[in-house]
C-alpha positions as CSV (number, residue, x, y, z in Angstrom):
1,X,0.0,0.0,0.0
2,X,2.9,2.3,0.5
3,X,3.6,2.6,-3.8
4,X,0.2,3.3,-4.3
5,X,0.6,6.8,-1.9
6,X,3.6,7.6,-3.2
7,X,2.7,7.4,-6.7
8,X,-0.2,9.3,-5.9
9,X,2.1,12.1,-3.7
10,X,4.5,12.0,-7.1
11,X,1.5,13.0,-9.0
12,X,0.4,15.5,-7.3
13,X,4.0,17.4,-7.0
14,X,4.1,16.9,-11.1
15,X,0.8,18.4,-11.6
16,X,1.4,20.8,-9.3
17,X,4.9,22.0,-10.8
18,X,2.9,21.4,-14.3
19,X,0.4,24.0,-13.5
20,X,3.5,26.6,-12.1
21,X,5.2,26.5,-15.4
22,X,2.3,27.0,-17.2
23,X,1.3,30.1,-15.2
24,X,4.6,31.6,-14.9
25,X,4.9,31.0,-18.9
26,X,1.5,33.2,-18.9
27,X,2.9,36.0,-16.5
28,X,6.5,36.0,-18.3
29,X,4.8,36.1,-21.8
30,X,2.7,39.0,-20.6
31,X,5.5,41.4,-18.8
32,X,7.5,40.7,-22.4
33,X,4.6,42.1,-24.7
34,X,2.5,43.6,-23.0
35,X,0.7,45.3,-25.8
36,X,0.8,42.7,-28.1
37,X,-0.3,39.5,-26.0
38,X,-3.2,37.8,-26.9
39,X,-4.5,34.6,-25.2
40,X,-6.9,31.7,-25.6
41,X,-8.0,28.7,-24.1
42,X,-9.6,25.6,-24.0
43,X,-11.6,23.5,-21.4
44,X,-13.0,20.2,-22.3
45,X,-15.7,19.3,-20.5
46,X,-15.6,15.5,-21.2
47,X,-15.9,15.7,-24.8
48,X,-17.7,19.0,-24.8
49,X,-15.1,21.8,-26.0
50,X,-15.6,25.1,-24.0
51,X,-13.1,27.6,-26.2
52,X,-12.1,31.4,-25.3
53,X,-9.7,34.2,-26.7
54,X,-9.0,37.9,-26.8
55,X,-9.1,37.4,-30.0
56,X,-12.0,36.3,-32.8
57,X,-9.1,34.2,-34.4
58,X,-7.5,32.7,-31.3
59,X,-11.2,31.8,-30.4
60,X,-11.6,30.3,-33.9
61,X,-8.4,28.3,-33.5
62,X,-9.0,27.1,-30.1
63,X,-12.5,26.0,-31.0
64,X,-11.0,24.4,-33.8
65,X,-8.8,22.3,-31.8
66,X,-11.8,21.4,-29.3
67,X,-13.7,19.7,-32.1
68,X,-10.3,17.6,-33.6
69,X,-10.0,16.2,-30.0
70,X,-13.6,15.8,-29.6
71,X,-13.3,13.6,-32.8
72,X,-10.2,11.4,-31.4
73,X,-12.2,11.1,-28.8
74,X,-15.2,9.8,-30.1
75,X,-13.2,7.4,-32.6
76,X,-10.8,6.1,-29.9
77,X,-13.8,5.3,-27.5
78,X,-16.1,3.8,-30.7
79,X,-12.9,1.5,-31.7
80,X,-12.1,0.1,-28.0
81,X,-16.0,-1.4,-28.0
């Protein structure tokens, strides 16, 4: 029972540093260009795609992106029945 915690403890430090790099990455990109910066994002929602931006095209782009992985999705989960 003790690999099962610390693989969960390792887990947790690696999403935890994961989700520091990304957010410094933001913050660093920002204070570089500040005037320039534009952002989007994604959420996925299972295999519902949520998609934002500060811009129409970013919005475009990351919407596109939600619907390709929607699509793996779907075709990975109707080939393993």
């Amino acid at each position: 029972m003790r690999a099962s915690e610390d693989f969960i403890r390792v887990g947790a430090t690696v999403t935890f540093v994961g989700f520091i790099i990304v957010l410094l990455g933001i913050v660093l990109t920002m204070l570089q260009h500040p005037a320039s910066t534009q952002m989007g994002g994604l959420i996925m929602l299972g295999p519902i795609p949520i998609a934002f931006g500060s811009a129409p095209e970013i919005t475009t782009n990351m919407l596109g992106l939600g619907l390709l992985i929607t699509i793996l999705y779907l075709f990975l989960w109707k080939t393993k029945r």
